[in-house]
SEFI-400811 format. One line per 10 residues: number of its first residue (from 1); their letters; for each residue x, y, z of C-alpha. Coordinates in steps of 0.25 Angstrom, whole numbers. Each point is the difference from the previous one (the first is absolute). Layout:
! residues N
NUM) a) X/Y/Z  ...
This chain:
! residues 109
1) xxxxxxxxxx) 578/451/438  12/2/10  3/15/5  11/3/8  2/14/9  14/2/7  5/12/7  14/-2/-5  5/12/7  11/2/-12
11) xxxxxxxxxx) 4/-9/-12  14/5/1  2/-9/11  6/-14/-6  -6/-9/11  -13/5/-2  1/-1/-15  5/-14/3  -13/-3/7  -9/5/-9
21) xxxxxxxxxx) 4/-8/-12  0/-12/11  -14/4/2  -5/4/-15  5/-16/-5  -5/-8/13  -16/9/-1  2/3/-15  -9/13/2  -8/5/-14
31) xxxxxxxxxx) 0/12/8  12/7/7  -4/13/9  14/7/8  -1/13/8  12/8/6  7/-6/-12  9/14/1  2/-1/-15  1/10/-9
41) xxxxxxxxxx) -9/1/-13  10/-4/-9  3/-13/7  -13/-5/0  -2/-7/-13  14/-6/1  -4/-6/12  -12/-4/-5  7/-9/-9  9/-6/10
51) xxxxxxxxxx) -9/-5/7  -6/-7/-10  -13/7/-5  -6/6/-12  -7/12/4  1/10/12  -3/14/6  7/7/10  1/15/6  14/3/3
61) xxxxxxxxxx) 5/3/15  -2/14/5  15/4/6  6/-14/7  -13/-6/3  -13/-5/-6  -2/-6/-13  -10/-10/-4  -1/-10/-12  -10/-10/-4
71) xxxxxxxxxx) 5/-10/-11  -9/-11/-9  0/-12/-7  -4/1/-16  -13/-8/3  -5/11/10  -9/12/-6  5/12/10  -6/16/0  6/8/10
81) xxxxxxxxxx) -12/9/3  10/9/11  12/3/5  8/9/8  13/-1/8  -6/-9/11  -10/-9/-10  -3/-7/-12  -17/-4/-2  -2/-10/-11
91) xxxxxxxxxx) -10/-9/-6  5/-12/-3  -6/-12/-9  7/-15/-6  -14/-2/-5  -10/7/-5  -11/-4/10  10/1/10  3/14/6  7/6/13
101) xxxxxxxxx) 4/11/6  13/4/6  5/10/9  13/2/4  5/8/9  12/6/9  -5/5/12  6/10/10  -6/7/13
């Protein structure tokens, strides 16, 4: 299973969209994980399904920063066990004898 984490530090920006879809078709990720996304609740399935992915969960930015987003496959089993503004905790399974656990997490001092 492939998991991609990427600080994108805003998807507003067209280069950085650019690069990310560059990078989604050369790694094809099952699992997609963005921070500092800065998008607002309401975008986040839309983009969701630009990029190409079936399911998602994301916590909006607070004020003109933050954000976070984790997108999956169909095939992948995904419960979100926590979150907040600053992470997402999920267990993640493509199998049932296979399991792991994810934590995402924007960090600031």
């Amino acid at each position: 299973m492939k998991v991609l984490s990427w600080n994108v530090r805003g998807l507003g920006n067209p280069r950085t969209r650019l690069e990310l879809k560059k990078i989604l078709q050369m790694h094809r990720p099952q699992i997609l994980f963005l921070c500092e996304t800065k998008l607002r609740s309401g975008q986040i399935n839309k983009e969701c399904r630009n990029l190409n992915f079936e399911n998602g969960f994301g916590v909006g930015r607070d004020g003109m920063s933050g954000g976070v987003t984790m997108f999956w496959d169909a095939d992948v089993q995904v419960e979100i066990t926590s979150y907040s503004n600053h992470h997402i905790d999920a267990v993640v399974s493509k199998w049932k004898w296979q399991e792991m656990e994810v934590h995402g997490s924007l960090w600031t001092p």
